[in-house]
Backbone as a ProteinNet text record, in pm:
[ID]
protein_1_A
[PRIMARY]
XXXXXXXXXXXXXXXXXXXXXXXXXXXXXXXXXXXXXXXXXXXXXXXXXXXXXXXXXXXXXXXXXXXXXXXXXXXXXXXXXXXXXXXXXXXXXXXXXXXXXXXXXXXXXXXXXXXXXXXXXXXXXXXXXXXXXXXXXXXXXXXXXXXXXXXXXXXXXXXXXXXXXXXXXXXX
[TERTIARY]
81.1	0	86.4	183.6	328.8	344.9	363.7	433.3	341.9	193.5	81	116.6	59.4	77.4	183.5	285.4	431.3	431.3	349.4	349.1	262.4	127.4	-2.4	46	130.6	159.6	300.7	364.3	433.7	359.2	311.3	195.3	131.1	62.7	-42.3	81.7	206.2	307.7	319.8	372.2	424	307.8	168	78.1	71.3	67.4	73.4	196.6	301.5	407.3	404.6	357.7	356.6	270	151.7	-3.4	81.9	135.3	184.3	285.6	400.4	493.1	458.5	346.2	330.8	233.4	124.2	78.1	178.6	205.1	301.3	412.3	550.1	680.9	660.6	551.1	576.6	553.6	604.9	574	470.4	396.9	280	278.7	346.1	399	470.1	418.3	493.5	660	658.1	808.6	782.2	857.7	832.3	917.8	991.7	1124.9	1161.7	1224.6	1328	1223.4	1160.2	1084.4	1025.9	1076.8	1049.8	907.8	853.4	763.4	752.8	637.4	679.3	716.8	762.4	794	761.4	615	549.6	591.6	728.4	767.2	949.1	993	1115.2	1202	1337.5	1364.8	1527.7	1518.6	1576.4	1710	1852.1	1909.3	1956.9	1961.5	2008.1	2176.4	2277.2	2394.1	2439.6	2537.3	2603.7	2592.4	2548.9	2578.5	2720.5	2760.5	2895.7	2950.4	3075	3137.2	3139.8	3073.3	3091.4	3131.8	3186.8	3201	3090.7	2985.7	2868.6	2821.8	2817.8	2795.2	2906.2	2927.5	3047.9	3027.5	3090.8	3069.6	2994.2	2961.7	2917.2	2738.7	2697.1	2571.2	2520.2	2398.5	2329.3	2184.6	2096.4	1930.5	1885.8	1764.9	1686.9	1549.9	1481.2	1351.8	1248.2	1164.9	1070.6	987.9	984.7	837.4	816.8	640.2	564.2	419.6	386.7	230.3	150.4	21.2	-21.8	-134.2	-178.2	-276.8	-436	-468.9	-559.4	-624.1	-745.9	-809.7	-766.8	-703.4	-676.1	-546.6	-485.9	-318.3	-243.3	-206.8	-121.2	27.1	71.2	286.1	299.9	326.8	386.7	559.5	592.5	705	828.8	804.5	897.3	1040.9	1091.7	1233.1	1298.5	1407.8	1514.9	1638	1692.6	1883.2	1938.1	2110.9	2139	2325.9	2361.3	2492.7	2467.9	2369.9	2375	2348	2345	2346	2236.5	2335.8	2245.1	2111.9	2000.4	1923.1	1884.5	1859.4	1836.8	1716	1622.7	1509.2	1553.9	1522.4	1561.2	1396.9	1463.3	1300.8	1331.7	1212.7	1249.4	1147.1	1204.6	1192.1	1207.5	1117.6	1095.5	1130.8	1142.5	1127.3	1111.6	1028.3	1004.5	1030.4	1033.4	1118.5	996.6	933	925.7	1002.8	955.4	1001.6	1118.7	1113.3	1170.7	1330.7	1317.8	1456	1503.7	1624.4	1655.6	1726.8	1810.4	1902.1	1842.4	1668.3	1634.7	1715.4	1674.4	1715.7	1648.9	1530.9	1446.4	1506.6	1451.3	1494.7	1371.4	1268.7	1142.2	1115	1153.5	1174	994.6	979.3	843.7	898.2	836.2	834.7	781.5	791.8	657.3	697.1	572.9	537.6	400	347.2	159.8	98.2	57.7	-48.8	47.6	-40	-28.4	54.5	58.5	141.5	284.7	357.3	519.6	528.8	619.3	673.2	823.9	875.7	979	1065.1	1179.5	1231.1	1352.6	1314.3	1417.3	1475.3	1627.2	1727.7	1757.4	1748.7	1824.1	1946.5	2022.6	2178.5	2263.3	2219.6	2343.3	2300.6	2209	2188.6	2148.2	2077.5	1954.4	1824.9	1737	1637.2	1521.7	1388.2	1293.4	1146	1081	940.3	902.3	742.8	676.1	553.5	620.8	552.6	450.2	369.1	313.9	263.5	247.1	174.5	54.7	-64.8	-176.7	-135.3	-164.6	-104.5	-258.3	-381.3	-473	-518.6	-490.9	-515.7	-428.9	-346.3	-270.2	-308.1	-330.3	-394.6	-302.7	-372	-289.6	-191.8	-96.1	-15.3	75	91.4	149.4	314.5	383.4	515.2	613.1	686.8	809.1	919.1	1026.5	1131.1	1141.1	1187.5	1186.6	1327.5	1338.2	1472.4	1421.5	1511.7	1481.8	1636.5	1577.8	1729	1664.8	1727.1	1704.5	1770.3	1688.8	1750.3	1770.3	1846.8	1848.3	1682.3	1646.4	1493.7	1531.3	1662.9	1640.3	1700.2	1817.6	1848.3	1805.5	1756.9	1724.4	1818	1926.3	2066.9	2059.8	2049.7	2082.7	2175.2	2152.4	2235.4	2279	2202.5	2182.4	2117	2111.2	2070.8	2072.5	1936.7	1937.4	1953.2	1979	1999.1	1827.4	1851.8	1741.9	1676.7	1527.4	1450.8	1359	1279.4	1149.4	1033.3	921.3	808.3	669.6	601.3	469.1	364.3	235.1	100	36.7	18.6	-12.8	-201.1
-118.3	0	126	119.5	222.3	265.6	129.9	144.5	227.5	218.6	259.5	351.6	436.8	575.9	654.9	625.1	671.2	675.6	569.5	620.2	677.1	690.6	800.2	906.9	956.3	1077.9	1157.9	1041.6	1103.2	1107.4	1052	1066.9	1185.5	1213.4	1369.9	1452.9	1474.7	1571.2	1610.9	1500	1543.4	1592.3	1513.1	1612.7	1745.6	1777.4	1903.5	2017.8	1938.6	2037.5	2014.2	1947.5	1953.4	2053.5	2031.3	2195.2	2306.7	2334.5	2431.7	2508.7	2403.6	2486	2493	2417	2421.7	2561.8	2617.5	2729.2	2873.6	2842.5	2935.4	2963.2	2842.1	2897.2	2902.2	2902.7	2926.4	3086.4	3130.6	3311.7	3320.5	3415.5	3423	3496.6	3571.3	3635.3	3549.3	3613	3533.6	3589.4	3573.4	3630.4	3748.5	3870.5	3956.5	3955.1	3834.8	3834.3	3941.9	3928.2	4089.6	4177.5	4239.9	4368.5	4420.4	4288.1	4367.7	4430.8	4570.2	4586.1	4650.2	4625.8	4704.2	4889.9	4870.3	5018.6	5141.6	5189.6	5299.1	5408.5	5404.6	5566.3	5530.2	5657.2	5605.5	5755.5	5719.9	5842.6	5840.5	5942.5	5932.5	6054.4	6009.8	6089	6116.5	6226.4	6245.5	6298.4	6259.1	6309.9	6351.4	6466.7	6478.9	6437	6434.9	6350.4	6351.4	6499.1	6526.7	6668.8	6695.6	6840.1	6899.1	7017.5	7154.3	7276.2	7389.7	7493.2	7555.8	7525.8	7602.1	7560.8	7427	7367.7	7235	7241.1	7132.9	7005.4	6936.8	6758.9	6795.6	6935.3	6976.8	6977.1	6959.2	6961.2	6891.7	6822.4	6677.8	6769.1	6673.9	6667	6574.3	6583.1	6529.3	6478.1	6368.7	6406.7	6241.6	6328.7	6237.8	6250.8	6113	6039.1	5982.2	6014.8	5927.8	5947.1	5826.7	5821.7	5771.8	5817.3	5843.7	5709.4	5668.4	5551.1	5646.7	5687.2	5716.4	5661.9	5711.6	5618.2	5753.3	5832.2	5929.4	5908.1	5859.3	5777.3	5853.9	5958.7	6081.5	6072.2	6103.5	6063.5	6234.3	6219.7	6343.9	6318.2	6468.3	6438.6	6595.2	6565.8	6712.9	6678	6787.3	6815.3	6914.5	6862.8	6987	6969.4	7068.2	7105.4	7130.4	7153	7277.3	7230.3	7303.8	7347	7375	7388.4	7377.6	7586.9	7557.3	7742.7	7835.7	7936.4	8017.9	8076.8	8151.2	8196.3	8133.1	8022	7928.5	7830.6	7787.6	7657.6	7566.4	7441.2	7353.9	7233.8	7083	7069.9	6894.7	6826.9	6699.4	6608.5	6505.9	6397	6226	6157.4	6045	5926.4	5809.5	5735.2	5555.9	5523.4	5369.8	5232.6	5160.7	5035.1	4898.6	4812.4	4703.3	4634.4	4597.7	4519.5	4439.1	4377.7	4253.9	4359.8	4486	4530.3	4604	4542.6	4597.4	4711.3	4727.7	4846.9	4984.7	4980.4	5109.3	5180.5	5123.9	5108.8	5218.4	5262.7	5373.2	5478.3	5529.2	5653	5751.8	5708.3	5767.6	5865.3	5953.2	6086.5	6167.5	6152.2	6253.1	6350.8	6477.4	6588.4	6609.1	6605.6	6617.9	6736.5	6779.3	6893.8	6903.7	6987	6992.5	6894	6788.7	6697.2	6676.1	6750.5	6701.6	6854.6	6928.6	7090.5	7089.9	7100.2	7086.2	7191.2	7180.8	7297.8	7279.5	7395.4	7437.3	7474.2	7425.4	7408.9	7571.9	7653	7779.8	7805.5	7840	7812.8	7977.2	7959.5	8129.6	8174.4	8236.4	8314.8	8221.4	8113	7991.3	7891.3	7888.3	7714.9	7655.1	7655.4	7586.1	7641.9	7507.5	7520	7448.7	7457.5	7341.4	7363.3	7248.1	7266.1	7151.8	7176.3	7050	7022.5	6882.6	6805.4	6711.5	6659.9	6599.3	6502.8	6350	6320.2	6177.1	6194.4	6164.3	6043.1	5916.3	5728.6	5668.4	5796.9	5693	5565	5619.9	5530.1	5367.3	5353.5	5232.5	5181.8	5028	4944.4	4940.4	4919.9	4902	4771.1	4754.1	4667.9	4660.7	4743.2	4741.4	4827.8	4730	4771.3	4753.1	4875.3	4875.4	4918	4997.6	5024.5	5189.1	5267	5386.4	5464.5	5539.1	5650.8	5796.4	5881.7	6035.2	6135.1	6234.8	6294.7	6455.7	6557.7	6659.3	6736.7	6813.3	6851.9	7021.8	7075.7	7231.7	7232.8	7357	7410	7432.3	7505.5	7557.6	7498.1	7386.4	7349	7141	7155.6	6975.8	6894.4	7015.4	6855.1	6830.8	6679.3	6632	6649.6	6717.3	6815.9	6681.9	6652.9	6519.8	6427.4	6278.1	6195.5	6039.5	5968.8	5901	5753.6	5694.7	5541.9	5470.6	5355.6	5282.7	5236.8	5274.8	5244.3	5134.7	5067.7	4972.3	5054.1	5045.9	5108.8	5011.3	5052.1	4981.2	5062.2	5049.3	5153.9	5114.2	5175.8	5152.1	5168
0	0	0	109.5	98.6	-52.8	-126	-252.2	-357.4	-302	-437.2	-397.3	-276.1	-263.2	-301	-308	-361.3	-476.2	-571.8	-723.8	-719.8	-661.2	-725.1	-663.3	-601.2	-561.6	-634.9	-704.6	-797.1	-923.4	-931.3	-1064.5	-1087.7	-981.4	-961.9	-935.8	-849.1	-848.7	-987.2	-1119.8	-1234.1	-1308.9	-1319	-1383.3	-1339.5	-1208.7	-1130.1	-1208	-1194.5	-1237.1	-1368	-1493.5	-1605.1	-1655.5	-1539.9	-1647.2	-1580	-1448.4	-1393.7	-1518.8	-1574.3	-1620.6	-1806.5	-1835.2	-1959.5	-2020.7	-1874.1	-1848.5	-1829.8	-1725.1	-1659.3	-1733.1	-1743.1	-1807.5	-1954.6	-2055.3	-2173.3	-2180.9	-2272.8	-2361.4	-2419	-2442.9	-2435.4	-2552	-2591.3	-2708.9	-2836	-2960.6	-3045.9	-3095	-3180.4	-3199.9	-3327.9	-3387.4	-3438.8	-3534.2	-3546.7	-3659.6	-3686.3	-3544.6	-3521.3	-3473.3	-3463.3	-3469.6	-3580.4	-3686.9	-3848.9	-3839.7	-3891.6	-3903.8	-4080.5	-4167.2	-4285.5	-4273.9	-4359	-4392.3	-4434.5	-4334.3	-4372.5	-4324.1	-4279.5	-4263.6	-4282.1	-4371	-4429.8	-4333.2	-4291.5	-4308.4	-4413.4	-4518.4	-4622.3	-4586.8	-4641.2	-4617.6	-4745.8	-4793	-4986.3	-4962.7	-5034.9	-4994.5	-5169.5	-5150.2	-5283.9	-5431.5	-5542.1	-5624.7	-5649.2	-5695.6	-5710	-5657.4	-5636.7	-5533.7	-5613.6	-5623.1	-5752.5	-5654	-5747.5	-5688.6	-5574.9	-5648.8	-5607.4	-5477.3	-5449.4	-5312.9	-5284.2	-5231.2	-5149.9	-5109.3	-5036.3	-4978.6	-4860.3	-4793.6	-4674.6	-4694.9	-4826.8	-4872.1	-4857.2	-4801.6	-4782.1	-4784.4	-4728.3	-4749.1	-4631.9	-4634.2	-4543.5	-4584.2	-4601.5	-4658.2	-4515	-4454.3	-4316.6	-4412.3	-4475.2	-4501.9	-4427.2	-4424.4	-4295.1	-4410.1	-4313.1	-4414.4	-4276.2	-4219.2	-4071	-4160.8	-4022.3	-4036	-4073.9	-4211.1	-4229.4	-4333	-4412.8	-4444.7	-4646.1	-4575.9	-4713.2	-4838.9	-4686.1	-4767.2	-4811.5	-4754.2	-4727.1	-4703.5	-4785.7	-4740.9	-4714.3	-4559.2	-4568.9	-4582.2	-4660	-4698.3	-4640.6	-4518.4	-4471.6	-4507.1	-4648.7	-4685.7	-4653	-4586.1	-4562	-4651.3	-4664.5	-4747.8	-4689.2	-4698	-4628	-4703.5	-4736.4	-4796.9	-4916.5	-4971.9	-5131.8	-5136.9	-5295.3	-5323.5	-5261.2	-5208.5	-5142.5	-5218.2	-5215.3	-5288.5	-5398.2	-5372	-5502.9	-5498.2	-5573.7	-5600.8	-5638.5	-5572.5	-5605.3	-5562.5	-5665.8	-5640	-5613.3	-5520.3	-5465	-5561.5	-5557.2	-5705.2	-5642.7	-5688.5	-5689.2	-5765.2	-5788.4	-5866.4	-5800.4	-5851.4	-5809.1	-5820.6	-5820.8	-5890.5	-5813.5	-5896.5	-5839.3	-5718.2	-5625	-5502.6	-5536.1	-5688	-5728.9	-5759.5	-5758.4	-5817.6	-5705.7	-5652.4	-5506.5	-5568.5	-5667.6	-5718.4	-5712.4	-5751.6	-5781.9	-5930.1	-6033.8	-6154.7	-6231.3	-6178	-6285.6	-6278.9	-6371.2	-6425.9	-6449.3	-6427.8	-6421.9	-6321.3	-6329.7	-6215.4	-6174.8	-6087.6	-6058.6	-5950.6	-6022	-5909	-5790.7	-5692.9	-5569.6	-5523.6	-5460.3	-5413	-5300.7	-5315.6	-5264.2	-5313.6	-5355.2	-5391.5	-5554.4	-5643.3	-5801	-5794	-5734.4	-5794.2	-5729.9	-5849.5	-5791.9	-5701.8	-5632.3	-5496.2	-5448.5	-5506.8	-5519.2	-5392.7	-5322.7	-5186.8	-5184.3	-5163.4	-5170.1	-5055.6	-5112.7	-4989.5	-4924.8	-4807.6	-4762.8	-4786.5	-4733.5	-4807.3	-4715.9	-4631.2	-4628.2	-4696.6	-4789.1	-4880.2	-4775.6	-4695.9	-4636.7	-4651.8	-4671.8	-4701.1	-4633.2	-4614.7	-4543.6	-4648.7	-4686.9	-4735.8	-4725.4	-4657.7	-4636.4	-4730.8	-4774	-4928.1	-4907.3	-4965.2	-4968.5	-5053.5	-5111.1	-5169.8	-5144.2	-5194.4	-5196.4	-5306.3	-5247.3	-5270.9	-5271.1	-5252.2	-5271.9	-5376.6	-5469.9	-5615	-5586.5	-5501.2	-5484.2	-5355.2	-5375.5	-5262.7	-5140.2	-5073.9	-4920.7	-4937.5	-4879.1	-4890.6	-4988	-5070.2	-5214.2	-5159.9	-5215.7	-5173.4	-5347.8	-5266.8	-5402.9	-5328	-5434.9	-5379.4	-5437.1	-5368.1	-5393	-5383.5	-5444.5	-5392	-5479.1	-5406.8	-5394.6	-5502.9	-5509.1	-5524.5	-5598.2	-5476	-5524.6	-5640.8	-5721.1	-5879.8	-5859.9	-5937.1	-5940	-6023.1	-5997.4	-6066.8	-6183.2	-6189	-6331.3	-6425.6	-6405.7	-6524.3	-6488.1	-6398.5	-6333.5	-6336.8	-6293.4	-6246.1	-6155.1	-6119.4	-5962.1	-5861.1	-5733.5	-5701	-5592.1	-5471.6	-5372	-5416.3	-5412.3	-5490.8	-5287	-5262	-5191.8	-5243.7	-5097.4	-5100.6	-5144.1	-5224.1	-5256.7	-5101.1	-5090.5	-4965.4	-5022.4	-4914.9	-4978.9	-4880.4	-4944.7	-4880.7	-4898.1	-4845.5	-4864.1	-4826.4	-4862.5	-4844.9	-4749	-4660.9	-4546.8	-4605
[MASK]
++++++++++++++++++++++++++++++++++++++++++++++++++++++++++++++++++++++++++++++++++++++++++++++++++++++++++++++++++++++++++++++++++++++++++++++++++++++++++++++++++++++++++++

């Protein structure tokens, strides 16, 4: 009788500690492979294409895309400059590439600005500059991802003055 009780009581101990730790010590959380989350807000840094008289290696860009959880699908696109020619327009430019092309290979340049009206980024008497852009992604489904890069152009003759690294994005 000694002997039964000694196994039914290790018996019920290990069921005991088996629901205990199969409840208790597991995570409750899944895993986030990494933290990856997609990529609805980029922040883009545009550097040099090439050193000219006119503005230097001291010239870079800035461009905070963010696109806010709405139902309008709004990229805001706040751009800043700053080393490039003093008193001068200059204008921020797009281009897209299928997901499948990590290089960012196009050459298909769009202007952005206010919505559909270009808007021109003018620098003060040190070649800095700030204008906040915008564009309207409604026409493209949610989830739709590509690859994008930036690169600001002079206004008046559209040479690429800063030119960015290939980003991936998706429509929120």
């Amino acid at each position: 009788m000694n002997k039964k009780f000694t196994a039914n009581l290790l018996v019920r101990s290990g069921i005991i500690l088996f629901v205990y730790f199969a409840f208790t010590g597991c995570s409750k959380s899944f895993p986030k492979d990494d933290d990856f989350t997609p990529p609805f807000d980029i922040n883009v840094t545009l550097k040099p294409v090439t050193v000219k008289a006119g503005y230097g290696s001291k010239a870079s860009g800035f461009v905070k895309f963010r696109q806010d959880k709405d139902t309008a699908r709004i990229i805001d696109l706040d751009t800043w400059v700053t080393g490039l020619t003093p008193r001068h327009a200059y204008l921020l430019q797009r281009a897209v590439n299928p997901i499948t092309d990590p290089d960012c290979t196009s050459t298909a340049w769009l202007t952005l600005g206010k919505g559909l009206v270009a808007q021109a980024i003018h620098t003060d008497n040190k070649g800095d500059g700030h204008e906040d852009l915008f564009r309207n992604v409604t026409a493209l489904a949610r989830g739709t991802q590509f690859r994008i890069h930036f690169q600001i152009v002079d206004s008046a003759t559209l040479t690429p003055v800063l030119t960015s690294d290939c980003d991936m994005y998706e429509v929120r």
